[in-house]
C-alpha positions in Angstrom: 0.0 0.0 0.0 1.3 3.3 -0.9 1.8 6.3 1.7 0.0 9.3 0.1 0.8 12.8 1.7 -1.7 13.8 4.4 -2.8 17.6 4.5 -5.2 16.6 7.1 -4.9 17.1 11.1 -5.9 15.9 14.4 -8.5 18.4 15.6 -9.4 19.1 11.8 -12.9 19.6 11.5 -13.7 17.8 8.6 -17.0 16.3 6.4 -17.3 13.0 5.3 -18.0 13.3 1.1 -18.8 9.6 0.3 -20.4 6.3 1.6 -22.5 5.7 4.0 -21.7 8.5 6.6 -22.0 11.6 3.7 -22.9 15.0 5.3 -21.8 14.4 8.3 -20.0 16.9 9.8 -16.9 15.5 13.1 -13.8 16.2 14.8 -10.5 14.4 13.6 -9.6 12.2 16.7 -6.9 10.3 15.2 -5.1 9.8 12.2 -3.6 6.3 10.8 -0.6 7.2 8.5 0.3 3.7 8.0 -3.3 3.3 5.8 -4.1 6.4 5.4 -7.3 6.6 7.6 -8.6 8.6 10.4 -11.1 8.4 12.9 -13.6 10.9 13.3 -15.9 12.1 16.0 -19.0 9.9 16.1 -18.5 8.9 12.4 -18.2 5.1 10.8 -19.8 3.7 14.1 -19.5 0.1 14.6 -20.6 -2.5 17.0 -17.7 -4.2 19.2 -18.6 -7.5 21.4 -16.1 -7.2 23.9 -16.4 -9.8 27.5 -15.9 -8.9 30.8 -12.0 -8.3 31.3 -9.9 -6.9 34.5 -9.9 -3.3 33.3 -13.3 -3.5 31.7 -15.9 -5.1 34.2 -18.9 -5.3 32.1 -18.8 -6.4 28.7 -21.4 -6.5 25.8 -22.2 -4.6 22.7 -20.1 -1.3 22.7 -20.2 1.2 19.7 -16.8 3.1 18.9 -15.6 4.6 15.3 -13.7 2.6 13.0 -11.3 4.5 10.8 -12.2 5.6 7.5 -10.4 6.6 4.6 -9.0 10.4 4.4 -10.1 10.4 0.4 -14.0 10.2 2.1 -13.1 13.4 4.0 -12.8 16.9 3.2 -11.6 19.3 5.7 -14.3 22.6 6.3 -12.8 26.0 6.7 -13.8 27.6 10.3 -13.5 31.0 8.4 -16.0 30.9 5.5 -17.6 27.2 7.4 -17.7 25.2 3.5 -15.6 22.2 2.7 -12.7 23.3 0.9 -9.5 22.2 -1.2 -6.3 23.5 0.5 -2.7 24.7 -0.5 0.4 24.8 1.4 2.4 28.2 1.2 5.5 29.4 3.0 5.5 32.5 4.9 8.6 34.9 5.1 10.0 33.6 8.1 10.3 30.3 7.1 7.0 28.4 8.3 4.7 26.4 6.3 0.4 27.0 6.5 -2.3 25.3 5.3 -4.1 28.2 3.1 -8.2 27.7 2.3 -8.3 28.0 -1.9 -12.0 29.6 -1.7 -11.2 32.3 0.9 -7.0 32.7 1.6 -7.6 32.3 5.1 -4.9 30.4 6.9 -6.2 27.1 8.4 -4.9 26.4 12.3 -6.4 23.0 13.8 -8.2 23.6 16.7 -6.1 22.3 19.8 
């Protein structure tokens, strides 16, 4: 499997743009460079049967998000709040930014 370059964050607010999840709108919790998937807030839920362990007393049904492939996901700009393509420029002093192509605002993940 080939390693593609990742523009997107943790803490990226992003919108999934194809399968069965499209529209919805989450939080980048993680990001899996190895596959090039990320997990998103509340997004790709699945069903997990776990049984009662040590550290986890009750077991059953739990639901968590599965990862789901950063070509489904298209990061939103918090200045003009669309999903947008971005660019990478370099300022003066050095520093790389991610820029928003329909507005010009920089894009800062939200710590």
């Amino acid at each position: 499997m080939q390693q593609g370059k990742n523009y997107l964050r943790v803490n990226d607010q992003v919108e999934v743009i194809s399968g069965k999840d499209k529209g919805r709108v989450g939080k980048i919790l993680k990001i899996v460079n190895k596959t090039n998937k990320a997990v998103v807030e509340r997004v790709n839920m699945i069903k997990r049967h776990t049984k009662p362990t040590a550290a986890d007393q009750q077991g059953g049904i739990i639901e968590k998000e599965a990862p789901i492939h950063v070509s489904n996901l298209m990061l939103v700009c918090s200045k003009c709040t669309k999903t947008v393509r971005i660019a990478n420029k370099t300022l003066d002093d050095g520093s790389k930014v991610r820029i928003c192509k329909k507005c010009d605002e920089t894009i800062e993940s939200k710590a």
